[in-house]
C-alpha positions in Angstrom: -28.1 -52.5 35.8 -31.0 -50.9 37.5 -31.8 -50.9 41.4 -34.8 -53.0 42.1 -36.7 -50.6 44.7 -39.5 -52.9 45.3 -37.1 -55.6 46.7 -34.9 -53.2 48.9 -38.4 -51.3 50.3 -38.9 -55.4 50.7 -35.7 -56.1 53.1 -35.8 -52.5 54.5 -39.6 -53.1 55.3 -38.6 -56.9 56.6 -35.7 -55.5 58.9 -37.6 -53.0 60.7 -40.3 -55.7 61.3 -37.8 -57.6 62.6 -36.8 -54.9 65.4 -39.7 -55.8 68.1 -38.1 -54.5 71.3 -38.8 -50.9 72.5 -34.9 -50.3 74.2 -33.4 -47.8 73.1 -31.0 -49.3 70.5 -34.2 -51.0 69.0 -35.8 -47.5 68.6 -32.7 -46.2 67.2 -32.0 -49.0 64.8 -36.5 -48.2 63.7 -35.5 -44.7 62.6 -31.9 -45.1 60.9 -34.0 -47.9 58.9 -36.7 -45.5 58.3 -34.5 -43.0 56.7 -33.2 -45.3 54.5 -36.1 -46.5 53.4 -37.0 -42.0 52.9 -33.6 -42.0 51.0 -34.1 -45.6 49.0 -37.7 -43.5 47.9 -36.0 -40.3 46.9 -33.5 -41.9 45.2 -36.2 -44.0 43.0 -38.3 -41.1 41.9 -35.3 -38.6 41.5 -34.2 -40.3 38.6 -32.6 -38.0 35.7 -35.3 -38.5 32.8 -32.5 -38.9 30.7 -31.5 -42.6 32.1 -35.1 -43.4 30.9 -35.8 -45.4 27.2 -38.9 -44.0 25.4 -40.6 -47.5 24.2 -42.5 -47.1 20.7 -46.0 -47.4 20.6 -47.1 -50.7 19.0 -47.7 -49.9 15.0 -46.2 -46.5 15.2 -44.6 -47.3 12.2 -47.2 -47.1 10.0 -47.1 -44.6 6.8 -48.6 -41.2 8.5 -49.4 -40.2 5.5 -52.4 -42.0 5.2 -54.0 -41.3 8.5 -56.6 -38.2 8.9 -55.5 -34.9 10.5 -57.6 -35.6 13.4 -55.6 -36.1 16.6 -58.4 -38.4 17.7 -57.9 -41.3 15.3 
């Protein structure tokens, strides 16, 4: 099953809302959080391009035969 990003940038986003003081352990809490979030963003666009499904164009099936040569239609 694939990781839903948009719901863990969600909770990661929530959580460091959440962390309003400015002591020290708040601060550091702010930035651990923030490089999650940098790692939850590399992990989502450093997929390997072969975990991903090519979906068929609607009607792609059709007889090619009988269509032009153009490559415009």
């Amino acid at each position: 099953m694939p990781t839903n990003f948009a719901s863990v940038h969600t909770h990661l986003e929530n959580a460091q809302a959440a962390l309003t003081g400015s002591d020290p352990a708040t601060q550091q809490l702010r930035e651990a959080i923030g490089l999650i979030m940098d790692a939850a963003l590399k992990a989502q666009f450093s997929e390997r391009p072969e975990s991903r499904k090519v979906v068929p164009f609607p009607g792609g099936g059709r007889d090619r035969a009988t269509r032009s040569n153009s490559r415009h239609g």
